[in-house]
C-alpha positions as CSV (number, residue, x, y, z in Angstrom):
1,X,117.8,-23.1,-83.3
2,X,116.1,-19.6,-83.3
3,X,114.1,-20.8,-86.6
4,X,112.9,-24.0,-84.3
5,X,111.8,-21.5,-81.4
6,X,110.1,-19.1,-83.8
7,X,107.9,-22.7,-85.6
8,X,107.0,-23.4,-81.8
9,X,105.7,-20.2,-80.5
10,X,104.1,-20.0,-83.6
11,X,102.2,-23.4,-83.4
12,X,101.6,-22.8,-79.8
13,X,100.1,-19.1,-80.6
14,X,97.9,-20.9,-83.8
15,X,96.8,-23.5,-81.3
16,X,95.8,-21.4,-78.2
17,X,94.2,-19.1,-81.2
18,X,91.8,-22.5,-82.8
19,X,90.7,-23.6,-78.5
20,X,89.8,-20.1,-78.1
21,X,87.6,-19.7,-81.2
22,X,86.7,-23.7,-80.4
23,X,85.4,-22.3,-76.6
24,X,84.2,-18.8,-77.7
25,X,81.6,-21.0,-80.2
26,X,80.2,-23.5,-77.8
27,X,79.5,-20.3,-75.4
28,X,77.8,-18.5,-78.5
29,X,75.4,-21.9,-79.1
30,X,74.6,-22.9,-75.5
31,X,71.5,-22.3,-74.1
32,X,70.1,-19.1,-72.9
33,X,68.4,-18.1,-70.1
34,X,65.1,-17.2,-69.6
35,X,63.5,-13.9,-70.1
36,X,62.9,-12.3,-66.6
37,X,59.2,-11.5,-65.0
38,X,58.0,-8.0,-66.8
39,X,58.1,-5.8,-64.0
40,X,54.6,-5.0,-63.1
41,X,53.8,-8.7,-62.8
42,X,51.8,-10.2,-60.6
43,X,51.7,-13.8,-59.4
44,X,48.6,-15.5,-57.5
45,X,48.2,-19.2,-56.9
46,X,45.0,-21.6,-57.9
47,X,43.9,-24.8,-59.4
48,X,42.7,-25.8,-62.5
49,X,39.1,-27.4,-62.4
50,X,38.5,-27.2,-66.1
51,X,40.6,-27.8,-69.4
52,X,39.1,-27.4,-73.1
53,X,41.0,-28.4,-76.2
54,X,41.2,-25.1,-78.0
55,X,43.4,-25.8,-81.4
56,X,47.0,-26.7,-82.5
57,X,49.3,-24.3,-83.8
58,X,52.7,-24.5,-85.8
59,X,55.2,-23.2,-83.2
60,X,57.4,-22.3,-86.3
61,X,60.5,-24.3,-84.5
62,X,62.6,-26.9,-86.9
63,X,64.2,-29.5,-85.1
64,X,67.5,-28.4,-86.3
65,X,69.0,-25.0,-86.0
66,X,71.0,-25.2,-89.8
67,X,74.9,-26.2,-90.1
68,X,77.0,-26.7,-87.3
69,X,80.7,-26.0,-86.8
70,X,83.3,-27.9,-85.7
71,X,86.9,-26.9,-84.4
72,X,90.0,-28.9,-83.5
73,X,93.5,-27.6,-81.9
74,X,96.3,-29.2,-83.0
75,X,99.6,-30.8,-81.3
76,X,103.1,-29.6,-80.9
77,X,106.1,-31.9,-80.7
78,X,109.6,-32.4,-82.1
79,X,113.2,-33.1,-81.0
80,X,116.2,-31.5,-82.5
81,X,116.7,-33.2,-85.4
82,X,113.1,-33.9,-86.3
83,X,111.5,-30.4,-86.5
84,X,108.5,-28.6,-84.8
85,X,104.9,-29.9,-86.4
86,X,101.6,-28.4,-85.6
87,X,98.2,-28.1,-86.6
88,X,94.7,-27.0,-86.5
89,X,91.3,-28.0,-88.4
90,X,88.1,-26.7,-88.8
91,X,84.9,-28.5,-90.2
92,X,81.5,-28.0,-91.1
93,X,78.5,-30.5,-91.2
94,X,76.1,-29.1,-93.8
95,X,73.6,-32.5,-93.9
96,X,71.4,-31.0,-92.3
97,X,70.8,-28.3,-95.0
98,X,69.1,-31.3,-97.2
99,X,67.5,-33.1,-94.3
100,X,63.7,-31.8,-94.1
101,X,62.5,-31.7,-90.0
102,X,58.8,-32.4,-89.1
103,X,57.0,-29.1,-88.1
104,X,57.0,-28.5,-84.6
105,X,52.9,-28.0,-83.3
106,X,51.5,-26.7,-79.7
107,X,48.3,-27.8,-78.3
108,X,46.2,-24.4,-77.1
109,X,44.7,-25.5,-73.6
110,X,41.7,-23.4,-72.2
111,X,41.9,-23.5,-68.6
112,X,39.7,-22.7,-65.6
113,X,41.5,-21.9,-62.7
114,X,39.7,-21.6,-59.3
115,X,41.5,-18.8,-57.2
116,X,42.5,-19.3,-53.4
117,X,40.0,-15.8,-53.2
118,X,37.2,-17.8,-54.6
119,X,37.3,-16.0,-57.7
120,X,37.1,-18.1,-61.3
121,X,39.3,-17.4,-64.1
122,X,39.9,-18.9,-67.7
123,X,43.6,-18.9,-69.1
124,X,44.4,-20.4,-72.5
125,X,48.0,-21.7,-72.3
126,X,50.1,-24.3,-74.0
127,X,51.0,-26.5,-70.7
128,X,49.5,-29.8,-70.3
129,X,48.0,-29.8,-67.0
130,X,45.6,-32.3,-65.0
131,X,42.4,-31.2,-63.7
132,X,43.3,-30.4,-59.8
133,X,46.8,-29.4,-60.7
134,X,48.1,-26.5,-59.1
135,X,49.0,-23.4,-60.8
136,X,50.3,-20.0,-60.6
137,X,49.0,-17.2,-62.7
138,X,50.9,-14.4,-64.1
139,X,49.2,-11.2,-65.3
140,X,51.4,-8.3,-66.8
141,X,49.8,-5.6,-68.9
142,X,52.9,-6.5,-71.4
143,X,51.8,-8.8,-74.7
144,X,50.9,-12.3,-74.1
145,X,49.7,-12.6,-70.7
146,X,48.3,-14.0,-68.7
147,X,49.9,-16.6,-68.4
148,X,50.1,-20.0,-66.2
149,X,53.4,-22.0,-64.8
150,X,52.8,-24.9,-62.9
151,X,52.9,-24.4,-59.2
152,X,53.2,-26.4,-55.9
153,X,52.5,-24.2,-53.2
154,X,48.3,-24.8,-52.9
């Protein structure tokens, strides 16, 4: 009886270990969130009344991120006579290793933006905006800014 005992805290402890691990990578993948405003930023509303083609660039991005991981937890169950059974997998999917991805590519926009001080500025960016759109600016003295973000407060 003490051997049964011992099997089930033992598939209960494997099992809380593989939906731990299981939750613990599926926090590790998720999305993160975006980087904060530097902070000597400052933001100023417009709207664009030009837009020039400028190039397209590789954005370096594959579609896929490489192999993925997989984990399962297992059940326990048993009577007396039958015994204690329990188990716990673990797979990988490594197809995408041979699968080649198209290259990812941004279009560079050139952009006028008319200010609400009267004041004229061009900002290249990779947002595809309309002519009349309204936009926000954000200037930083930190690398690659300016920058525009769409905006609705004209």
């Amino acid at each position: 009886m003490k051997s049964d005992q011992k099997g089930i805290q033992r598939a209960a402890r494997t099992s809380f270990a593989a939906i731990a691990f299981a939750m613990l990578a599926a926090c590790a993948t998720g999305p993160g969130a975006s980087a904060p405003l530097p902070a000597d930023s400052t933001l100023a509303t417009g709207r664009i009344v030009g837009k020039q083609y400028l190039t397209t660039v590789s954005t370096g991005a594959a579609g896929s991120s490489g192999p993925t991981l997989g984990v399962g937890g297992g059940g326990i169950g048993g009577n007396g006579w039958n015994g204690v059974g329990g188990g716990a997998g673990l797979s990988f999917d490594l197809t995408s290793l041979f699968q080649k991805s198209p290259e990812q590519t941004a279009k560079i926009y050139r952009y006028s933006v008319q200010m609400k001080d009267g004041s004229k500025r061009d900002i290249d960016s990779t947002l595809d905006l309309n002519d009349g759109a309204c936009v926000t600016t954000i200037d930083s003295s930190q690398p690659g800014y300016p920058r525009l973000a769409s905006g609705d407060a004209c």
